[in-house]
C-alpha positions in Angstrom: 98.2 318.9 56.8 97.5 321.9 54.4 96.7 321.6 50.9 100.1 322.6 49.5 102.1 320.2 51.7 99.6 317.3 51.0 100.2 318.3 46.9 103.7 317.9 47.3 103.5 314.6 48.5 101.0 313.7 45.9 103.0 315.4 43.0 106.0 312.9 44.5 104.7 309.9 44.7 103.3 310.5 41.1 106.6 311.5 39.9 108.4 308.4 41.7 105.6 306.1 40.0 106.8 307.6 36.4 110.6 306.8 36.8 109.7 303.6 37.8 107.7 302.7 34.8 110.0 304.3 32.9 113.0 302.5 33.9 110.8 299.3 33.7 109.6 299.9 30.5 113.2 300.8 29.2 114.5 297.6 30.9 111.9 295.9 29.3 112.6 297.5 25.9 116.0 297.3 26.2 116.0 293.8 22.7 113.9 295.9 20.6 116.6 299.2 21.2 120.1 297.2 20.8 121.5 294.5 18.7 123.2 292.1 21.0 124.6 289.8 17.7 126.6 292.9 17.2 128.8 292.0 20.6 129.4 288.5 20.2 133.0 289.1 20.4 132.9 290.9 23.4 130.4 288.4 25.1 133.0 285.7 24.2 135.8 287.4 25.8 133.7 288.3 29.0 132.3 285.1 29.3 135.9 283.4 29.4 137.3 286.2 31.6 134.3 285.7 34.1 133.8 281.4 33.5 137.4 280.1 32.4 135.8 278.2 29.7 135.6 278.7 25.9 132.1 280.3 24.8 131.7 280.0 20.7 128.0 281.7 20.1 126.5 280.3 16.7 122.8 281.5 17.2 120.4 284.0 18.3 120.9 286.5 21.4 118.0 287.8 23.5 118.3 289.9 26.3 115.1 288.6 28.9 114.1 291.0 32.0 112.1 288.1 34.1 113.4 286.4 36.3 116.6 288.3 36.4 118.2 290.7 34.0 119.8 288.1 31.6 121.0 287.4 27.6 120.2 283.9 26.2 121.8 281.8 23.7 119.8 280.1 21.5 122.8 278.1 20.2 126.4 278.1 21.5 129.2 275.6 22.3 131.1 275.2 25.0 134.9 274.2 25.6 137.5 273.9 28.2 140.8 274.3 26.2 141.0 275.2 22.3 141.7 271.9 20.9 140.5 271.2 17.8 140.3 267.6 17.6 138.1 267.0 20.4 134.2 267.4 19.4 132.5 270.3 21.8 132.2 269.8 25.5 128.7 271.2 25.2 126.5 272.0 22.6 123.1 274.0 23.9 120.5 275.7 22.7 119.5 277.3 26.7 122.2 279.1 28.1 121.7 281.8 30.0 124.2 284.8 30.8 123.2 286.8 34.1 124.1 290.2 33.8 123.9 293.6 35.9 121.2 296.3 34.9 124.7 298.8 35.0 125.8 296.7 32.1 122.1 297.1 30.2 122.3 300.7 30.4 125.9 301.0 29.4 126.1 298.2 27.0 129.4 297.0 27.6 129.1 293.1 29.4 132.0 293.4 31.5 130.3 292.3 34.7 128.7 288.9 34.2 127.4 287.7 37.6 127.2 283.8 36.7 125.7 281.4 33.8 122.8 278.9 33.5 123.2 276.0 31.1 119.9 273.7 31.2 118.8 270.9 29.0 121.5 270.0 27.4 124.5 266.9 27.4 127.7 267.4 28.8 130.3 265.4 26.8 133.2 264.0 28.9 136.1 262.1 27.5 138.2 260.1 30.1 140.8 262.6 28.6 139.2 265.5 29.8 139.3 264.5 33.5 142.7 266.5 33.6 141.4 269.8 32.2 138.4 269.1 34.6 140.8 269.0 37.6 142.5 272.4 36.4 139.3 274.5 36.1 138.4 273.0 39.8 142.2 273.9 41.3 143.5 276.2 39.5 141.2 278.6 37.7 138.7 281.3 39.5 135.4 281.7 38.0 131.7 282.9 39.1 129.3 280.7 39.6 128.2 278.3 37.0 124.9 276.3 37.0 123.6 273.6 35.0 120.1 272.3 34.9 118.5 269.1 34.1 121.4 268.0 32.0 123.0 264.7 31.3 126.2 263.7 31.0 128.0 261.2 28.6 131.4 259.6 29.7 133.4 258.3 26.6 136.3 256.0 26.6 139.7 256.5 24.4 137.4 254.7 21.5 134.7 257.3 21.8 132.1 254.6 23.2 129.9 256.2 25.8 130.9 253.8 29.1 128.7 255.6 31.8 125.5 258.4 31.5 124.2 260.4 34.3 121.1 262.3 34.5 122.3 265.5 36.8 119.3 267.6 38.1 121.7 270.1 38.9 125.4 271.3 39.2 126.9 274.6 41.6 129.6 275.1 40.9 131.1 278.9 42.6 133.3 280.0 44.9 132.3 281.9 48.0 134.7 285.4 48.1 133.4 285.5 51.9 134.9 282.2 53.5 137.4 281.6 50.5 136.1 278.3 49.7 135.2 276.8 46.3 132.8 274.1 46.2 131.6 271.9 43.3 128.0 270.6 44.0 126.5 267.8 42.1 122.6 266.1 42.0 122.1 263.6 39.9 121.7 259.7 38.9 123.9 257.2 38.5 123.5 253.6 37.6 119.7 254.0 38.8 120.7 255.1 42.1 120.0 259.1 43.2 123.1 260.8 44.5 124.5 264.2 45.8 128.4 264.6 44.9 130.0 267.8 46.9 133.6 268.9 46.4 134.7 272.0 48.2 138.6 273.6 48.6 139.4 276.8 50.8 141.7 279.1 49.4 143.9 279.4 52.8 144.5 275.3 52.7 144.9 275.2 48.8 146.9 271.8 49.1 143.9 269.9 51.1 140.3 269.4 49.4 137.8 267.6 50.8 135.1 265.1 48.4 131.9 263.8 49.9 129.6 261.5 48.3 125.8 260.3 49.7 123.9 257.8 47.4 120.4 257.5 48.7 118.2 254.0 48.7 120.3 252.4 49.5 122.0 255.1 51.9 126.1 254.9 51.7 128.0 257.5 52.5 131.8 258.2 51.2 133.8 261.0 53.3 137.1 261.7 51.1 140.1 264.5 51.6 142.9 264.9 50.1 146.2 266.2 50.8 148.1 267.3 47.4 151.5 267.7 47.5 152.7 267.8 43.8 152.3 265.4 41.2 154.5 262.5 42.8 153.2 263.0 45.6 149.6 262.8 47.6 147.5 261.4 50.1 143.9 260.6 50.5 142.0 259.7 53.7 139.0 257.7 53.1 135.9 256.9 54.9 132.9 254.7 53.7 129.9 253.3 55.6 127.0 251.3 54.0 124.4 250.0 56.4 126.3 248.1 59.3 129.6 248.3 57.0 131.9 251.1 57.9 135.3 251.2 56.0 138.2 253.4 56.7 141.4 253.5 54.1 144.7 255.4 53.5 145.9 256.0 49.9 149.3 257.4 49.8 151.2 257.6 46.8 154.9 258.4 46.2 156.5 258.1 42.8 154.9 255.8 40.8 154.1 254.2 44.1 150.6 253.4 45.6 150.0 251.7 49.3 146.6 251.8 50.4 145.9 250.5 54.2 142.8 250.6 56.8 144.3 252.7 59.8 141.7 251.2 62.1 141.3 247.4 61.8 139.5 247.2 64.6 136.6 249.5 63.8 136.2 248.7 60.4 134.8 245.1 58.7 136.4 245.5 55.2 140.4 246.0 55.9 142.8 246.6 53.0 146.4 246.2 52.5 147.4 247.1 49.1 151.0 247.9 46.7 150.3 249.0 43.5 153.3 249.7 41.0 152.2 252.0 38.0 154.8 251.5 35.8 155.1 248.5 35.1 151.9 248.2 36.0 152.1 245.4 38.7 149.6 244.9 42.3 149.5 243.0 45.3 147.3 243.2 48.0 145.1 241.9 50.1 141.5 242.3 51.8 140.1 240.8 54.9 136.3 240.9 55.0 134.8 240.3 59.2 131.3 239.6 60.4 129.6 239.0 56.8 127.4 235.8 55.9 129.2 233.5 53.7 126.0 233.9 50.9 126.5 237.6 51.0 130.4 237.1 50.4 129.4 234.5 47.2 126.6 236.7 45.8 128.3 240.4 46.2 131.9 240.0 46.2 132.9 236.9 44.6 130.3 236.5 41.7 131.8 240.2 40.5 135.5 239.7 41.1 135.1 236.1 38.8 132.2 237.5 36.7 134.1 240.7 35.0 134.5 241.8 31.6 137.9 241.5 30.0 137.9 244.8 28.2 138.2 246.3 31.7 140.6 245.0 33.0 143.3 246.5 31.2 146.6 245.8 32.0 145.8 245.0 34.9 148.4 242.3 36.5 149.3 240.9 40.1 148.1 239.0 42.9 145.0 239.4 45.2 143.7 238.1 48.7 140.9 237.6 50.1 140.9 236.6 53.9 137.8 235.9 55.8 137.2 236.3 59.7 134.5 236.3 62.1 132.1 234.7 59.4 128.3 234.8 60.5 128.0 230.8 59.8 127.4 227.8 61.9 130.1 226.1 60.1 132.6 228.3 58.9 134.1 230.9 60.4 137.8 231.7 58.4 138.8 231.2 55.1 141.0 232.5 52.2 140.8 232.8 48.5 143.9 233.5 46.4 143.5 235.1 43.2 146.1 235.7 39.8 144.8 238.4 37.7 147.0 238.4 34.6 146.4 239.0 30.5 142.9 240.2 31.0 141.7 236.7 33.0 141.1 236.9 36.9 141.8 233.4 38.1 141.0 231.8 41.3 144.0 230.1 42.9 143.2 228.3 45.3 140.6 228.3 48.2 140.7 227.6 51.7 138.1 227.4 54.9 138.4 226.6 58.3 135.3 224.0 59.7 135.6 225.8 63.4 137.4 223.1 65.2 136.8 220.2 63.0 139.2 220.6 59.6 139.4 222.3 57.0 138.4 222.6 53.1 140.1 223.1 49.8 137.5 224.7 47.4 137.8 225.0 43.6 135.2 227.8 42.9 133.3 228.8 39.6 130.1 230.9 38.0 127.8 229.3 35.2 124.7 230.4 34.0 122.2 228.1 33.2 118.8 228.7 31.8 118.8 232.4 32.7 120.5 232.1 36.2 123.7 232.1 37.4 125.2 229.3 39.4 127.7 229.7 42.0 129.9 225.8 41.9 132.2 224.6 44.1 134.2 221.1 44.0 135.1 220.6 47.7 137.5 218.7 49.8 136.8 218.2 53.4 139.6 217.3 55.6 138.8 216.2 59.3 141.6 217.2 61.7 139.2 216.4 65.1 137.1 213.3 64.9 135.5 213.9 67.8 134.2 217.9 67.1 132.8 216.5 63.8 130.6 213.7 65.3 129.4 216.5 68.0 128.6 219.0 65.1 127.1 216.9 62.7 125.3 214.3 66.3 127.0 211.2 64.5 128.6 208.5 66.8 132.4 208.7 67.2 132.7 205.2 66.2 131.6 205.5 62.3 133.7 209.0 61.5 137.1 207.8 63.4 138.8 206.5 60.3 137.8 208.8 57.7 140.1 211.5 57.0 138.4 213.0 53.7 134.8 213.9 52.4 135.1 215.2 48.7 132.1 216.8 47.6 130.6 219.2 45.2 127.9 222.1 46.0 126.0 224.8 43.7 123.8 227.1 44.7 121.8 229.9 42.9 122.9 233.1 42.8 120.5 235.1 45.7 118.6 231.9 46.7 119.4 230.5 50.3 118.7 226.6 49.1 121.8 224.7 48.1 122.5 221.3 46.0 125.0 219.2 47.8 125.9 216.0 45.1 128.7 213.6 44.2 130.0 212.7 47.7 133.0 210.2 48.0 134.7 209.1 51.1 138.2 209.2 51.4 137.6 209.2 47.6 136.2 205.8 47.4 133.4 204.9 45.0 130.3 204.9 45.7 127.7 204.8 43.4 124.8 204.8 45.3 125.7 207.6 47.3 127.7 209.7 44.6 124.5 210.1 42.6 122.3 211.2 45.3 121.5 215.2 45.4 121.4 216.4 48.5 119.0 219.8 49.2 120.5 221.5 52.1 118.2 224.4 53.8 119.6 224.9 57.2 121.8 223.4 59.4 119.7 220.8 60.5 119.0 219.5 57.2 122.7 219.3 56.5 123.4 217.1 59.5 120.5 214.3 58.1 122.4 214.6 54.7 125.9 214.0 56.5 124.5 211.3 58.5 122.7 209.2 55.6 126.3 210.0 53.8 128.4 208.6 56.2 125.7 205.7 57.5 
């Protein structure tokens, strides 16, 4: 290579190093040159045009090179409709506006490419769940991101009812495969969770909502099929350890039946009418293969344990039918419950003794001391004589003429122990016997307890 050539590259290179720090440098200089406070107005607009939610800046605007071009907003609020008498949806003092270096140089901010809103709360009133579902169906926006935020659910009397922690929100649509998709990490109630809803532009009536909450792992698969207003369908799918639960939610003016399309495959099965106006329910739930303590601690201590405030108006009848129980003893039963003028009230209670009778149950919760005491006052009523002396290993002879066992049980609320006390046969006194307390730990305890009873 001769001099002259080898110069030219040289002189090149050189000159190519120049513009680039010259472009850097002007990039860089770009908040000392230009007043950015001087296009709030035109931010404002952009920023709807590009988001489809209100932008009112009240602070400070920087333009920062690093890590992409963008402005930031030391103090701004942000709204989804322009109602006054709502307080702000957001109020932060870190929001970023990502912009393109064409729009640096020619200072207009008509191309924002997305926006970044991190520590800060999002305020959600249960009436803003309908403006939430328009931005998600109906308006198209770039992507918006939120960092480390928390959000605040409010009831209609402004009390905060439910806060989430959110490590962060996507929320964009992708112009490639047409679908929009609404991406949520966060906390809730303690427990860590990843919330994903996602909608394609060539099915607009079907979106599709998954939910996975980790430790404990459960998993809800939902999609939904949107017709109008009077009209939709969900398909829903739920599994939590060995529990897998399938349900179809159609509603039809005013209308809502909710039923498990696969009985069979699934151990909590629903068969549900709910009338909206007036608001009026019945239904029905059969729980299979579940231990009877599991059933007390889980599912009946919250249905009977509830506060009234939530209920509502909430009015009708409910079921409860158990199949297939894991228990030496019982294996079916039903609980009938009346939920009426803010009180949920057990009915009445039945369970099959597999082959020997059955027993009428009058359940309750008290909390004593700090713990919480599941009570039941209990009538046994033998059907086969012969099944109970085999069961229990009593001779024929001394259970043939008794027909009835009343009886009374408590238990502690995630203990395994139970109390069995104030046994009568056939409803005679006995005093002796009546105030014995009887600790049952397995089965083979019980049967010494039932012998000495009926000895």
């Amino acid at each position: 290579m001769n001099k002259i050539k080898q110069n030219k590259i040289i002189f090149t290179l050189i000159l190519s190093a120049i513009a680039l720090i010259f472009s850097s440098l002007t990039i860089l200089s770009l908040p000392v040159l230009f007043n950015y406070e001087s296009k709030v107005t035109q931010i404002e607009k952009n920023f709807y045009k590009s988001f489809k939610i209100i932008l009112n800046s009240t602070g400070k605007i920087s333009y920062k090179p690093f890590p992409k071009p963008h402005l930031l907003l030391d103090s701004a609020t942000i709204n989804l409709s322009k109602s006054e008498n709502r307080t702000d949806f957001i109020k932060t003092s870190n929001l970023k506006i990502h912009i393109s270096l064409k729009d640096l140089y020619l200072r207009n901010f008509n191309r924002l490419i997305s926006t970044t809103i991190s520590d800060s709360n999002l305020e959600i009133n249960i009436s803003d769940i309908d403006e939430i579902r328009k931005h998600l169906y109906y308006n198209i926006n770039k992507p918006i991101i939120f960092n480390n935020c928390k959000i605040f659910i409010r009831n209609k009397k402004n009390e905060v009812i439910l806060i989430s922690p959110v490590k962060k929100i996507f929320y964009k649509i992708n112009n490639k495969s047409k679908m929009k998709s609404f991406v949520v990490n966060g906390k809730i109630f303690g427990l860590n969770y990843k919330s994903e809803w996602k909608r394609n532009y060539d099915t607009p009536k079907i979106s599709i909502h998954n939910v996975n909450i980790f430790n404990p792992n459960i998993e809800l698969k939902n999609k939904l099929k949107f017709m109008d207003k009077e009209k939709f369908n969900i398909h829903s799918n739920i599994e939590y350890a060995q529990d897998k639960m399938e349900y179809n939610i159609k509603y039809k003016d005013g209308i809502i039946n909710i039923y498990s399309p696969n009985k069979n495959k699934t151990n909590f099965n629903i068969k549900s009418r709910i009338q909206l106006k007036p608001f009026y329910f019945e239904g029905g739930l059969i729980i299979k293969n579940k231990k009877v303590e599991n059933i007390i601690d889980n599912i009946l201590f919250n249905l009977i344990s509830y506060e009234q405030d939530y209920l509502g108006n909430f009015s009708g009848k409910f079921k409860i039918k158990f199949d297939k129980l894991n228990n030496k003893l019982i294996k079916k039963g039903e609980i009938n419950f009346n939920i009426t003028e803010k009180k949920v009230d057990v009915k009445n209670a039945n369970f099959n003794l597999e082959k020997i009778g059955f027993i009428t149950s009058n359940i309750s919760f008290e909390e004593e001391d700090g713990l919480i005491k599941f009570i039941s006052k209990n009538e046994l009523n033998i059907e086969n004589h012969i099944e109970f002396a085999k069961t229990f290993q009593i001779a024929t002879k001394k259970i043939r003429n008794i027909k009835k066992i009343y009886f009374e049980l408590e238990r502690n609320i995630g203990q395994s122990n139970l109390t069995i006390s104030n046994v009568k046969i056939d409803n005679i006194d006995n005093v002796e016997k009546s105030n014995k307390n009887f600790v049952v730990k397995n089965i083979q305890n019980l049967r010494s307890h039932i012998r000495k009873v009926i000895d």
